[in-house]
MIVEX-998739 format. One line per 5 residues: number of its first residue (from 1); their letters; for each residue y, z, x of N, C-alpha, C. Coordinates in pm, whole numbers, plus 50000, padded with zeros to 5 digits. Example, Ala and Ser with C-alpha at 12.3 -4.5 7.8 and 13.67 -1.06 7.14 Angstrom:
2
1 = AS = 49431:50780:51319:49550:50780:51230:49670:50780:51320  49775:50708:51285:49894:50714:51367:50003:50787:51290
//
This chain:
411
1 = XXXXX = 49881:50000:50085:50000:50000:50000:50124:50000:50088  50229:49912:50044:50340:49890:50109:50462:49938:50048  50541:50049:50127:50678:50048:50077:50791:50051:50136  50912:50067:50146:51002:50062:50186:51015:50190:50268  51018:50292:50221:51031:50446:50266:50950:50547:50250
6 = XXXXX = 50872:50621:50327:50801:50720:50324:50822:50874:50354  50838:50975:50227:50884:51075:50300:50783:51183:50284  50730:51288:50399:50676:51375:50380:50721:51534:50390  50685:51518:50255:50740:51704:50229:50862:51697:50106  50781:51755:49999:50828:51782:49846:50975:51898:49823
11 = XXXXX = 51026:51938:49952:51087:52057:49929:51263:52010:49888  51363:52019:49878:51504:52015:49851:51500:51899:49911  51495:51892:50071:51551:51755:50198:51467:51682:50091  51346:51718:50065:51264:51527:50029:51281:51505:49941  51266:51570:49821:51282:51525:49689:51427:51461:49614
16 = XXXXX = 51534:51539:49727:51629:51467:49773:51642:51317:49773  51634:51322:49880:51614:51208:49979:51504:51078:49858  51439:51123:49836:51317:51028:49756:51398:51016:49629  51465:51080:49531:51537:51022:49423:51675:50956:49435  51725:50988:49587:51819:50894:49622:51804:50746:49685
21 = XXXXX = 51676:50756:49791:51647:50614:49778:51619:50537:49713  51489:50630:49592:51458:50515:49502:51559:50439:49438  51729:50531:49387:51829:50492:49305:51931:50367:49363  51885:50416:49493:51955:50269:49584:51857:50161:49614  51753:50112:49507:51666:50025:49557:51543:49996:49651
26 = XXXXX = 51531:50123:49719:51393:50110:49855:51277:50139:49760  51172:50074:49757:51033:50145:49756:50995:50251:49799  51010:50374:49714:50971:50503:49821:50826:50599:49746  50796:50633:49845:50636:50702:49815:50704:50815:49886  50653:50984:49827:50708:51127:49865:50573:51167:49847
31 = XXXXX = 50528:51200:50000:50424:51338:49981:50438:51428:49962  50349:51511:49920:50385:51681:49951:50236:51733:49883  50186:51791:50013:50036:51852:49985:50027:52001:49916  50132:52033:49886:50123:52198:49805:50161:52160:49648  50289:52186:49642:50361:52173:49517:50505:52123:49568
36 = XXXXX = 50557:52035:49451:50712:52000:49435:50785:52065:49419  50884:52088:49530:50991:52209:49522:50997:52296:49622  50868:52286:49743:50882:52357:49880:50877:52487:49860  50888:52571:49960:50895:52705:49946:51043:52767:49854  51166:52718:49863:51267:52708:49764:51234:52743:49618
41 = XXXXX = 51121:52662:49560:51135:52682:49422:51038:52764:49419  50946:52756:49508:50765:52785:49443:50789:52913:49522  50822:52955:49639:50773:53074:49701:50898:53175:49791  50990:53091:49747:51181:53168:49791:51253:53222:49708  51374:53112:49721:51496:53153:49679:51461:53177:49507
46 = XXXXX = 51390:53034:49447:51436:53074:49309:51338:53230:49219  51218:53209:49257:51099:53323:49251:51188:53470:49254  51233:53413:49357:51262:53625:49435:51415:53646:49318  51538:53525:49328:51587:53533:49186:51544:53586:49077  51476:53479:49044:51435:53555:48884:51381:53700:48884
51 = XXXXX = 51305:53747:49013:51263:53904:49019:51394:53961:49028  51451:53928:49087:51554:53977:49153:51620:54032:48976  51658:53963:48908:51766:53938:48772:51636:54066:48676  51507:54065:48654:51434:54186:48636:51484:54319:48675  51504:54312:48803:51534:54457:48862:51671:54509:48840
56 = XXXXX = 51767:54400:48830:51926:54427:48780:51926:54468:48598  51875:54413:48563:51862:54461:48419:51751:54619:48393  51685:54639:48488:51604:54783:48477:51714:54863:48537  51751:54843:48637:51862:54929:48733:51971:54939:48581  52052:54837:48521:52146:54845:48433:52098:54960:48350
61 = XXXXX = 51938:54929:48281:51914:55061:48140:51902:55164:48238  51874:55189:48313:51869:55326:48376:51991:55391:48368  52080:55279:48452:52251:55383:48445:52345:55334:48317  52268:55288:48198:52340:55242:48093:52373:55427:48039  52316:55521:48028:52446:55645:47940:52497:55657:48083
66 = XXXXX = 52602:55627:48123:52706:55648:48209:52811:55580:48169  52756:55418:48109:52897:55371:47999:52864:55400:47808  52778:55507:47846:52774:55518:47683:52701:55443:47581  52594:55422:47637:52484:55335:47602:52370:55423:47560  52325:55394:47447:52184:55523:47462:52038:55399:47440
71 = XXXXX = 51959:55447:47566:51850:55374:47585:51723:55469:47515  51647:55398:47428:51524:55442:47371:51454:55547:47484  51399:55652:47439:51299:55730:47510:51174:55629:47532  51097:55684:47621:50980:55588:47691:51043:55435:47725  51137:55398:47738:51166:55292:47809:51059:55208:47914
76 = XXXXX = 51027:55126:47968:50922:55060:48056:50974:54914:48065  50907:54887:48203:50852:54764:48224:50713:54707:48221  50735:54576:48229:50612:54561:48249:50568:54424:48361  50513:54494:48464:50534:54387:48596:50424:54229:48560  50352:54221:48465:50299:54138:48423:50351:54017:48372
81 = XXXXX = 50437:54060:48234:50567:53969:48220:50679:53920:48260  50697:54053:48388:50789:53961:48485:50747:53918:48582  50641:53863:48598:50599:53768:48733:50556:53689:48602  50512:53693:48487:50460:53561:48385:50634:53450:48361  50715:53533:48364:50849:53465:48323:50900:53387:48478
86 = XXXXX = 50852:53510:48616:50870:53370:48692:50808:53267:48698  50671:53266:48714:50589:53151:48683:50651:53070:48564  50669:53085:48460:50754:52966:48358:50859:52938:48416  50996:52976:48489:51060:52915:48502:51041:52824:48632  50991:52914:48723:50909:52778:48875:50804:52686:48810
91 = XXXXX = 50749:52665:48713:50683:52564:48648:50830:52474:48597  50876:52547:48490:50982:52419:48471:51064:52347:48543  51109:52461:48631:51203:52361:48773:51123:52253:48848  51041:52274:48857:50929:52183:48934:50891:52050:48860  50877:52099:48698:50813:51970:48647:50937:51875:48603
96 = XXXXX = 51075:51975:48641:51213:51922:48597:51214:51788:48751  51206:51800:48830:51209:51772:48942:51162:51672:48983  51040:51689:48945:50926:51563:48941:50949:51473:48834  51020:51482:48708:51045:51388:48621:51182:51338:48647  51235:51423:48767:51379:51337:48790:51353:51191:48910
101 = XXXXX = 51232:51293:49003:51228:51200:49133:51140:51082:49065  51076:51097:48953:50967:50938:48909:51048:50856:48775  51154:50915:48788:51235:50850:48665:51330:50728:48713  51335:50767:48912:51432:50669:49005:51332:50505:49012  51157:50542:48988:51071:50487:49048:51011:50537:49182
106 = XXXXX = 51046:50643:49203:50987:50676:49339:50843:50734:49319  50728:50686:49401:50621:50728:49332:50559:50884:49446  50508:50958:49372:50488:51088:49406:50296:51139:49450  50288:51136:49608:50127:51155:49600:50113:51289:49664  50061:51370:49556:50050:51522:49552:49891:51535:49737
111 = XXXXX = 49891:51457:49824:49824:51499:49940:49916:51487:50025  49860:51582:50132:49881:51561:50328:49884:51467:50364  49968:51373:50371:49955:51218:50470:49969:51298:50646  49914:51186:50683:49891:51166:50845:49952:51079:50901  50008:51097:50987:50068:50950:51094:49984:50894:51154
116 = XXXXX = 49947:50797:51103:49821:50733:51222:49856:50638:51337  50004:50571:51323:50031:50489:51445:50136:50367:51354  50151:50323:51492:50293:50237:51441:50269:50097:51461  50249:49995:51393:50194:49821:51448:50337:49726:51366  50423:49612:51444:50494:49553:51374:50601:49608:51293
121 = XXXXX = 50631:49750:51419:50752:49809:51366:50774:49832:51259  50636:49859:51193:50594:49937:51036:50509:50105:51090  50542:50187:51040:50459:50340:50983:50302:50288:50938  50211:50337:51003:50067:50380:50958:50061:50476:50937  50049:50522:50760:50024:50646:50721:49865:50661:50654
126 = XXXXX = 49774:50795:50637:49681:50839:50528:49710:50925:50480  49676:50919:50337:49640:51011:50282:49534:51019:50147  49441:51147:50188:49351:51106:50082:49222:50989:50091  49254:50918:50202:49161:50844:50228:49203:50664:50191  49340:50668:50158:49419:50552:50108:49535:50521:50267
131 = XXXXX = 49565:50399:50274:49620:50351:50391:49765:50327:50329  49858:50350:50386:50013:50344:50349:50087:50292:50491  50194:50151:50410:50274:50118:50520:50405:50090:50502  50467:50150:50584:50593:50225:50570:50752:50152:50681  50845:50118:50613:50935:50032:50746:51010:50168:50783
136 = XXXXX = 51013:50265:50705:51066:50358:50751:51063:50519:50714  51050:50586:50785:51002:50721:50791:51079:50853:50769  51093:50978:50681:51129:51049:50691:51051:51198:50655  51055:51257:50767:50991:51401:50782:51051:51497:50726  51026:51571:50641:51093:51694:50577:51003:51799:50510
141 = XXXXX = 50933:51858:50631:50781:51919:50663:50833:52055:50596  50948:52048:50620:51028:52244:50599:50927:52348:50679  50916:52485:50617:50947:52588:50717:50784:52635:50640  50703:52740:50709:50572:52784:50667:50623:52930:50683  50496:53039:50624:50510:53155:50668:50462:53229:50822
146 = XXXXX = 50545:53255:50891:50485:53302:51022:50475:53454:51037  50313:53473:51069:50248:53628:51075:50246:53640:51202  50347:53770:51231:50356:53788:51369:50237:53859:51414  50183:53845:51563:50114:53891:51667:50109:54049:51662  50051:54113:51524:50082:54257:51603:49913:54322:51547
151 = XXXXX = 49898:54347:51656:49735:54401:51715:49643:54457:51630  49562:54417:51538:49516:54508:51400:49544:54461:51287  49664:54358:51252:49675:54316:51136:49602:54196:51057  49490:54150:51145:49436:54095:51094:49283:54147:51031  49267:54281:51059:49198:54386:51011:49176:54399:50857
156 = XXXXX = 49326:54366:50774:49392:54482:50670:49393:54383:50578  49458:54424:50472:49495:54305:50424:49638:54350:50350  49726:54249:50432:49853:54258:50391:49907:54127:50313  50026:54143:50282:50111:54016:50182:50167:53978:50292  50201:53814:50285:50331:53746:50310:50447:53773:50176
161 = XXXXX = 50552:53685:50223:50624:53606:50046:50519:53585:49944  50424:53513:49984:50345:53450:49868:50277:53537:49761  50214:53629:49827:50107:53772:49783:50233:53837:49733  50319:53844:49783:50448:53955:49730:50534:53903:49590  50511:53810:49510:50558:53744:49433:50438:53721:49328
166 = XXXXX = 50341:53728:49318:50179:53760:49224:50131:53859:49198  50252:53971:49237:50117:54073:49229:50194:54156:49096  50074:54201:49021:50102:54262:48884:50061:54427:48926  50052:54453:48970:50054:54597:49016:50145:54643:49120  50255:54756:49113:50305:54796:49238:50254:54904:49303
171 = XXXXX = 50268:54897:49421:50225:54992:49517:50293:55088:49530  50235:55207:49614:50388:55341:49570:50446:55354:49689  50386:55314:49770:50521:55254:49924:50480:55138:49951  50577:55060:50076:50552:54933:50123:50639:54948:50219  50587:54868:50382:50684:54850:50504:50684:54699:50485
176 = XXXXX = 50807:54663:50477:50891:54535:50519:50871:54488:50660  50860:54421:50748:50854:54404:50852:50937:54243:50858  51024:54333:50936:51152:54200:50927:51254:54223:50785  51380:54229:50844:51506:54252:50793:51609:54107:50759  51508:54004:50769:51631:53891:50703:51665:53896:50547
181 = XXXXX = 51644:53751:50546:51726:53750:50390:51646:53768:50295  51509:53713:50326:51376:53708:50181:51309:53868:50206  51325:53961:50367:51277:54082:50386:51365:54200:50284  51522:54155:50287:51642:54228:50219:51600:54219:50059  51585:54071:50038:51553:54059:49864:51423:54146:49806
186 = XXXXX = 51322:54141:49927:51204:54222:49829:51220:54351:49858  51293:54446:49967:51336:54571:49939:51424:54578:49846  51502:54535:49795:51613:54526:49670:51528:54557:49539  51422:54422:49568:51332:54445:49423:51225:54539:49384  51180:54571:49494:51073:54686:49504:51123:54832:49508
191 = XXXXX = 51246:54874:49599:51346:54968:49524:51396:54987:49384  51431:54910:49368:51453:54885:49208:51336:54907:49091  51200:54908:49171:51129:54925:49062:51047:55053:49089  51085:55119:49170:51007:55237:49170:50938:55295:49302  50926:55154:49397:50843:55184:49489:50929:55212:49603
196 = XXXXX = 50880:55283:49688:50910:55374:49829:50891:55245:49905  51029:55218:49965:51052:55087:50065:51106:55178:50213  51036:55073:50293:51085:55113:50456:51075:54933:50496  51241:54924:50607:51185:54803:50673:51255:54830:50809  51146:54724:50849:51159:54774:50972:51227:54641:51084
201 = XXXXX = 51312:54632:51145:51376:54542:51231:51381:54585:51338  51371:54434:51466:51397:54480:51558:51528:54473:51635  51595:54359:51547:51734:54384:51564:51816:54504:51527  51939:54515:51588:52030:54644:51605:52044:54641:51464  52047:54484:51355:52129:54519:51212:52008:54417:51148
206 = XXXXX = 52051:54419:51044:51965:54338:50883:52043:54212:50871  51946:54160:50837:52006:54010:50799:52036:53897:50943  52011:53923:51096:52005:53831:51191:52136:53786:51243  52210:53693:51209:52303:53596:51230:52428:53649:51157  52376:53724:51048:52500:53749:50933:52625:53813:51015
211 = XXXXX = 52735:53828:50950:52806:53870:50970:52776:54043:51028  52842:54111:51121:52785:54216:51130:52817:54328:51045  52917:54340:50982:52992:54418:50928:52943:54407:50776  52967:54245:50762:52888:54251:50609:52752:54307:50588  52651:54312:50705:52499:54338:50667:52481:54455:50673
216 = XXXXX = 52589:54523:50756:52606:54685:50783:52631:54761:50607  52713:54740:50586:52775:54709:50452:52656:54722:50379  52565:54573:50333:52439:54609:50288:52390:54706:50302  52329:54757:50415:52215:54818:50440:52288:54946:50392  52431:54999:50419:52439:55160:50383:52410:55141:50223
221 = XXXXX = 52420:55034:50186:52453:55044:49985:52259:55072:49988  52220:55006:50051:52031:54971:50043:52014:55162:50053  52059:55204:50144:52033:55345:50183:52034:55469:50091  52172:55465:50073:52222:55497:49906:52115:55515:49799  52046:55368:49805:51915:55354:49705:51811:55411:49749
226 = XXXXX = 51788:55428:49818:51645:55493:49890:51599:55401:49988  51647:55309:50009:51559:55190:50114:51562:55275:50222  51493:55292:50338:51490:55377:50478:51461:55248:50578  51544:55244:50649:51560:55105:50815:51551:55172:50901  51475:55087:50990:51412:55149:51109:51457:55012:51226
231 = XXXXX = 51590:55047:51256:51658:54941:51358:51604:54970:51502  51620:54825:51540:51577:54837:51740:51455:54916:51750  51322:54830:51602:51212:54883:51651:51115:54796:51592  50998:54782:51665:50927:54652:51635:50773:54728:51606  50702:54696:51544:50564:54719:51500:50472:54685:51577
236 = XXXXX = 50365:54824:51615:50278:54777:51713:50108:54858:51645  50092:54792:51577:49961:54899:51499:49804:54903:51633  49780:55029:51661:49706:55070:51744:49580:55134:51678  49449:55095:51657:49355:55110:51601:49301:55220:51661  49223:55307:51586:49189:55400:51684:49053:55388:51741
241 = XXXXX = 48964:55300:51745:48889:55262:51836:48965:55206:51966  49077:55151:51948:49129:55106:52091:49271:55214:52196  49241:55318:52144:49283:55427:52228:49285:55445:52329  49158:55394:52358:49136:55383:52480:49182:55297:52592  49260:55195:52492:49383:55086:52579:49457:55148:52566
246 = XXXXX = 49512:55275:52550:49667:55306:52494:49714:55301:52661  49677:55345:52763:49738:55358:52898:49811:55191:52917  49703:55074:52868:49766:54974:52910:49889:54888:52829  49861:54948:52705:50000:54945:52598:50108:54957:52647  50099:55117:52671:50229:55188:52742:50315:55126:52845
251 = XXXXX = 50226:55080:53000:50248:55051:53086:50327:54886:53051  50277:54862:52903:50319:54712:52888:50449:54678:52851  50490:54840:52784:50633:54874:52696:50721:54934:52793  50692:54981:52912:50766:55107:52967:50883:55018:53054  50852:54894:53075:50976:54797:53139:51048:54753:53063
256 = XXXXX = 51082:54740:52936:51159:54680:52828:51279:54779:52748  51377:54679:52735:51439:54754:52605:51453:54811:52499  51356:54770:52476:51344:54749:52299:51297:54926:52310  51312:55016:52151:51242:55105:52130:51142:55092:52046  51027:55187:52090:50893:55153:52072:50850:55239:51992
261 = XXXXX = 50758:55242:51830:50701:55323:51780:50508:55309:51758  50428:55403:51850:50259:55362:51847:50255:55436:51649  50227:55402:51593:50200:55445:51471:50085:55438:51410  50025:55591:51420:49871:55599:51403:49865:55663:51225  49805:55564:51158:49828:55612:50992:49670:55688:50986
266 = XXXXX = 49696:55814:50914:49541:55866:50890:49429:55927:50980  49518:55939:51086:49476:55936:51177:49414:56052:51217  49228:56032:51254:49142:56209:51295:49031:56107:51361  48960:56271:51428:48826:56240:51491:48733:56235:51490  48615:56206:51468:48492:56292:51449:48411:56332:51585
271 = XXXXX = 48296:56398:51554:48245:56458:51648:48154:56344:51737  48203:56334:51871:48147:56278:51970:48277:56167:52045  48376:56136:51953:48472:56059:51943:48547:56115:52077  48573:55970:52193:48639:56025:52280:48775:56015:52284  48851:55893:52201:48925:55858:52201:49083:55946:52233
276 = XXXXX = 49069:56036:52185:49180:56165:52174:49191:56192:52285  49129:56160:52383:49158:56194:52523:49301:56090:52566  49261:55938:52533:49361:55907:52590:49509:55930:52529  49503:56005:52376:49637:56045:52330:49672:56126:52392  49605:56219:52431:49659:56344:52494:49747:56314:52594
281 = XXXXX = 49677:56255:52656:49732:56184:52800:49856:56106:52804  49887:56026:52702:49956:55974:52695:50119:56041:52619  50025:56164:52528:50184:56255:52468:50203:56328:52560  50133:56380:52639:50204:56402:52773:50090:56462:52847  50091:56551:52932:50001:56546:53051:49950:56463:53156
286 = XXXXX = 50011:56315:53138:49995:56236:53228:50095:56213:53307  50089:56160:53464:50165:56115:53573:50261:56021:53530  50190:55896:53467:50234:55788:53418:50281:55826:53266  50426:55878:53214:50431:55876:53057:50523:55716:53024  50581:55729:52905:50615:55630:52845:50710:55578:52797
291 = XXXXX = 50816:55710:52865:50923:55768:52866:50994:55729:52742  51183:55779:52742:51197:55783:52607:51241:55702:52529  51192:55579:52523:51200:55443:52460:51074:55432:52387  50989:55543:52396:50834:55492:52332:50783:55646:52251  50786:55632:52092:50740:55739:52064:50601:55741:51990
296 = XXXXX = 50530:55843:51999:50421:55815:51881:50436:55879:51745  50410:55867:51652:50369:55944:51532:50268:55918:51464  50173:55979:51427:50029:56042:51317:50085:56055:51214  49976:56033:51163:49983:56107:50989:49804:56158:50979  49809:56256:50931:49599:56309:50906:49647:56396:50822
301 = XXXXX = 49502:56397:50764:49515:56532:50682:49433:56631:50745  49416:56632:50874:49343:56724:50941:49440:56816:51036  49494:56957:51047:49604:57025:51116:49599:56997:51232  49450:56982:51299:49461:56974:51489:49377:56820:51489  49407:56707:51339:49330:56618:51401:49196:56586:51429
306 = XXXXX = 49142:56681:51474:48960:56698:51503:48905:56788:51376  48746:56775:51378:48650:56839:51302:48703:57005:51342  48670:57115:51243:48676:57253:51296:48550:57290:51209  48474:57261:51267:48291:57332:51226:48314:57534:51285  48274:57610:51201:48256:57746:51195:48198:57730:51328
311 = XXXXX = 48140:57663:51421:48070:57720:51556:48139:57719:51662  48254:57633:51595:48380:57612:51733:48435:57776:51769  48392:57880:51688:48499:57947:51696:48347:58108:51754  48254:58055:51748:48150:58128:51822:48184:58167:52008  48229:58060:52034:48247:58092:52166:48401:58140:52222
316 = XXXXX = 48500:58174:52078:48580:58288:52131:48560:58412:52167  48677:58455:52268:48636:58598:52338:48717:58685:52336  48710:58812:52243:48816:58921:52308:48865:58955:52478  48963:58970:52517:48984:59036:52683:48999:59161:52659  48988:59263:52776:49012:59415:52766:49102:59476:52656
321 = XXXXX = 49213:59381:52661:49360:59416:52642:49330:59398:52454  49247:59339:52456:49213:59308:52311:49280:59186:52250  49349:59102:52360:49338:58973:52279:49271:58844:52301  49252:58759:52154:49179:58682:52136:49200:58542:52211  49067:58511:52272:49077:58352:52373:48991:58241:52349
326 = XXXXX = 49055:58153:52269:48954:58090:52228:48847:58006:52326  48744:57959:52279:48647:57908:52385:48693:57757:52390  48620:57695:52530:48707:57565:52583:48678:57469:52455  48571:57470:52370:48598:57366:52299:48665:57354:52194  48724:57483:52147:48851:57497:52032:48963:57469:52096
331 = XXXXX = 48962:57503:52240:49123:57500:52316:49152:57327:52307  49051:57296:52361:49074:57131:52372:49082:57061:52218  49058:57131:52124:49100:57050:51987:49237:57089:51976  49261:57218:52011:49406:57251:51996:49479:57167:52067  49471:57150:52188:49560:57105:52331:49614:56971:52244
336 = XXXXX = 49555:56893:52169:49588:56757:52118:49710:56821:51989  49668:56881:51918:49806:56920:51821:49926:56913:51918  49926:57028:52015:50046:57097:52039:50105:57013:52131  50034:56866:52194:50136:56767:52225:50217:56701:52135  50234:56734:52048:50290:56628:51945:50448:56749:51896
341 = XXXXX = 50583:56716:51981:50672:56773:51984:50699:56854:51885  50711:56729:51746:50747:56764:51578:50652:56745:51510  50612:56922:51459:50516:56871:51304:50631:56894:51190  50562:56814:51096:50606:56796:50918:50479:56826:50832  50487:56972:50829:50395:56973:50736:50418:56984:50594
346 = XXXXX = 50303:56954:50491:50377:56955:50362:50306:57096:50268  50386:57172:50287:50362:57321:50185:50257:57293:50037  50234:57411:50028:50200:57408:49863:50318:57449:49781  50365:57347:49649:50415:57356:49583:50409:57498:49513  50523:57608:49458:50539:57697:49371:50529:57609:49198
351 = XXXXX = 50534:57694:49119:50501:57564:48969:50631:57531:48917  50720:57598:48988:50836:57580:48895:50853:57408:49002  50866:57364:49123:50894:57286:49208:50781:57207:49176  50647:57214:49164:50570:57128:49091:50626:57068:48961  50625:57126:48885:50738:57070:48760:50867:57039:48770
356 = XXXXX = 50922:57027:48879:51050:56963:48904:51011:56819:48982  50904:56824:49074:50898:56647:49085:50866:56606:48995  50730:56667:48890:50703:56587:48830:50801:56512:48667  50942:56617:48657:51026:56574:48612:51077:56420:48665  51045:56405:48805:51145:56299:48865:51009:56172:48932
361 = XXXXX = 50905:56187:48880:50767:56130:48852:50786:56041:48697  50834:56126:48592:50862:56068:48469:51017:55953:48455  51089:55972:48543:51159:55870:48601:51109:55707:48646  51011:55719:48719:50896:55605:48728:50816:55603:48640  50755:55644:48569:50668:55645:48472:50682:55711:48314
366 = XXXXX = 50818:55658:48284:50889:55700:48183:50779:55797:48020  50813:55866:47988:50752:55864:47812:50866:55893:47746  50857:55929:47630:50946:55929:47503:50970:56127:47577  51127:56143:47574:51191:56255:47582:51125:56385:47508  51069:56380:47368:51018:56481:47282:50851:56586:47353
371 = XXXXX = 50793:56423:47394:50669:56482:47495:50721:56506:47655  50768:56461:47698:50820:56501:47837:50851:56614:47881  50913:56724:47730:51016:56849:47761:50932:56941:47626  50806:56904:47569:50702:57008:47534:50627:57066:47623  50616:57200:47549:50538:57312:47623:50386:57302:47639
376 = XXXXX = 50344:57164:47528:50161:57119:47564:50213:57063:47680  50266:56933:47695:50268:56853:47849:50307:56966:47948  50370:57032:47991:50387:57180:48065:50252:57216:48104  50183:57261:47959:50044:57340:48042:49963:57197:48067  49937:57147:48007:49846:57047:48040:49877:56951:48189
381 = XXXXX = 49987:56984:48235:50063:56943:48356:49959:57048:48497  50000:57179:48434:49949:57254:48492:49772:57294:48521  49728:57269:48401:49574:57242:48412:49568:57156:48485  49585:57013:48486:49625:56879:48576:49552:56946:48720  49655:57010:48733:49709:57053:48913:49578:57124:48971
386 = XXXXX = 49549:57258:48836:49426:57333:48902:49305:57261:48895  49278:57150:48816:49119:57115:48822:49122:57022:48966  49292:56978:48990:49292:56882:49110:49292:56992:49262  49284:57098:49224:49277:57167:49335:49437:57222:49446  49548:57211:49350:49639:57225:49408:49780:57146:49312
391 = XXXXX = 49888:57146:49404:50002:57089:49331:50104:57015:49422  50076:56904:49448:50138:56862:49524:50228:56731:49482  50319:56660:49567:50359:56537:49503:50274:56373:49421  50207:56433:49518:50072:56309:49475:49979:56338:49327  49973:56451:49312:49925:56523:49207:50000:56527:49074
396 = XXXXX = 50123:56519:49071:50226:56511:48961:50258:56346:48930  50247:56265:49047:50252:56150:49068:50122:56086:48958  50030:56119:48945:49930:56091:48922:49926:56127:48756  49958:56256:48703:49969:56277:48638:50047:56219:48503  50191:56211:48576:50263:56075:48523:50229:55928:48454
401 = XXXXX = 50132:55962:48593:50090:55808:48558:50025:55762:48429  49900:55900:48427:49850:55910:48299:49899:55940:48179  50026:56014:48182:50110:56025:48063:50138:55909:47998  50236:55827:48104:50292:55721:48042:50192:55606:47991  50092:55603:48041:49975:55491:48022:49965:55550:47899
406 = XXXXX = 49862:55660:47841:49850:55723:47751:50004:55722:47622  50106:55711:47651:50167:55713:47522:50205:55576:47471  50177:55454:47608:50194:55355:47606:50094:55292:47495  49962:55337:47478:49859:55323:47423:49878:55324:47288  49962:55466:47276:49943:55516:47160:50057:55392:47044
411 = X = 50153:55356:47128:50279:55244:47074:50234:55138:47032
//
């Protein structure tokens, strides 16, 4: 097949470009092996919009009695219908698009063409298994998602843009990684809806190129909201089977600028596990440290990290003097806590402070005012807590959850 112009890639440049040639007369054929409309319509700017215009109208009923507005008790969203309403409108822009670019005559082949070579100062293209020849060529490949190099993440399973724009369930935190413009929009939207946002940059500010003052600007208003930035620091996830590289990590970071965070999530031992040796070593007791451009932080639900089996504590010893010494293999579970400068530990809630998050739990997980501030939801709050063994944020969190599901039911 012969045409005048060949362009590959469906995004703004081509579809462009392909309803303007066709209108000036060229024969033009437009590939594009995904969808019409590039990452722009299908997986950017317009997508994260329309979320975006969701979260401004939830943010509005929230602070609507401040202009004197009274919003229904149990208020909600529902993240189902707003990713169903983006999907309708990135369907219509798209099929708007495609009936503009085939209305010029430009014809549209939804595969990957290939360059196969150039004969008689004509384009050899495939695609699909069909031969295309072309007097002239235009590339407008646009931009993909790039997953940076960081050690472990191909372990897990995380979102790009793409995963972050489908998903009908929110999560109750999320790290951003990377502070540009599409990293800024989904902390905006994920703040806005409830969830615990952190992002993390390794630039000094948000947003790259922007103005500095303006992105500064941003980020204190983002702060305000709860967003938490973590500037002049780059992500380095360290598995704890590979601990045992941590010496050569270090040594890899300790010449550079940049500040460094090892961030061990969940992090404990079990018995036989050597690995904790090389933390030790590395939070300090070693020749070689990592100095103060490089910090670590844990999270466990274990106090010293390691197993504490009742036998560890067999081979403590009174001295004359009558005090207690523990034996070497409790000391050495200890020795690993007490490198770690700052603990944060998290208390047991009193009930009155249990019932005050979970006041601000019903904030995210709204019900109707009448059950929220009865004395059944109170005790039954409180039963909640004791069959869960305690009272903590996660516990009221949870609880919530089941409230609002439950009255949701009942509507």
């Amino acid at each position: 097949m012969k045409y005048d112009i060949a362009i590959i890639g469906g995004g703004p440049a081509g579809y462009t470009a392909a309803e303007r040639a066709a209108a000036n007369g060229l024969q033009t054929v437009l590939f594009e092996k995904k969808a019409i409309g590039g990452v722009c319509l299908n997986e950017g700017c317009i997508p994260t919009k329309t979320l975006l215009y969701s979260a401004k109208l939830w943010d509005n009923m929230k602070g609507a009695s401040k202009y004197g507005i009274s919003v229904p008790d149990g208020s909600s969203f529902d993240m189902k219908k707003i990713i169903d309403r983006k999907d309708k409108i990135v369907k219509k822009l798209t099929g708007g698009v495609k009936m503009t670019v085939s209305s010029y005559g430009a014809v549209i082949v939804p595969q990957e063409a290939v360059i196969v070579g150039e004969a008689d100062g004509r384009f050899q293209l495939s695609a699909a298994g069909e031969a295309y020849e072309v007097t002239y060529l235009l590339v407008c490949t646009g931009s993909d998602t790039l997953i940076p190099p960081i050690k472990g993440l191909s372990e897990i399973d995380y979102w790009t843009s793409k995963e972050a724009l489908e998903i009908t369930t929110l999560p109750r935190s999320l790290v951003i990684i990377g502070g540009g413009v599409i990293g800024m929009e989904f902390a905006s939207f994920f703040n806005s809806m409830g969830v615990q946002v952190h992002v993390v940059e390794m630039m000094p500010e948000v947003l790259g190129a922007m103005d500095k003052e303006t992105s500064g600007m941003l980020r204190s208003e983002y702060q305000k909201r709860g967003v938490n930035f973590h500037l002049n620091a780059k992500v380095i996830e360290v598995g704890k089977e590979d601990l045992r590289d941590l010496f050569e990590i270090v040594e890899a970071l300790r010449g550079r600028n940049e500040r460094f965070i090892l961030y061990c999530d969940d992090l404990s031992f079990e018995l036989g596990e050597s690995g904790y040796k090389a933390l030790k070593a590395a939070l300090d007791g070693s020749v070689a440290t990592g100095g103060s451009r490089i910090l670590v932080y844990a999270t466990s639900n274990r106090r010293h990290l390691m197993p504490e089996p009742a036998s560890d504590n067999l081979t403590s010893k009174l001295d004359e003097n009558g005090d207690l010494h523990p034996g070497e293999v409790l000391e050495e579970k200890l020795s690993l806590a007490e490198r770690f400068g700052l603990w944060l530990s998290f208390y047991p809630f009193t009930q009155a402070e249990y019932l005050q998050v979970l006041d601000r739990a019903f904030e995210v997980y709204p019900v109707p005012e009448a059950v929220r501030t009865s004395e059944e939801l109170r005790l039954e709050a409180l039963q909640w807590a004791i069959e869960r063994g305690g009272r903590s944020g996660r516990v009221a969190m949870q609880f919530a959850k089941l409230i609002s599901a439950r009255e949701a039911l009942k509507g």
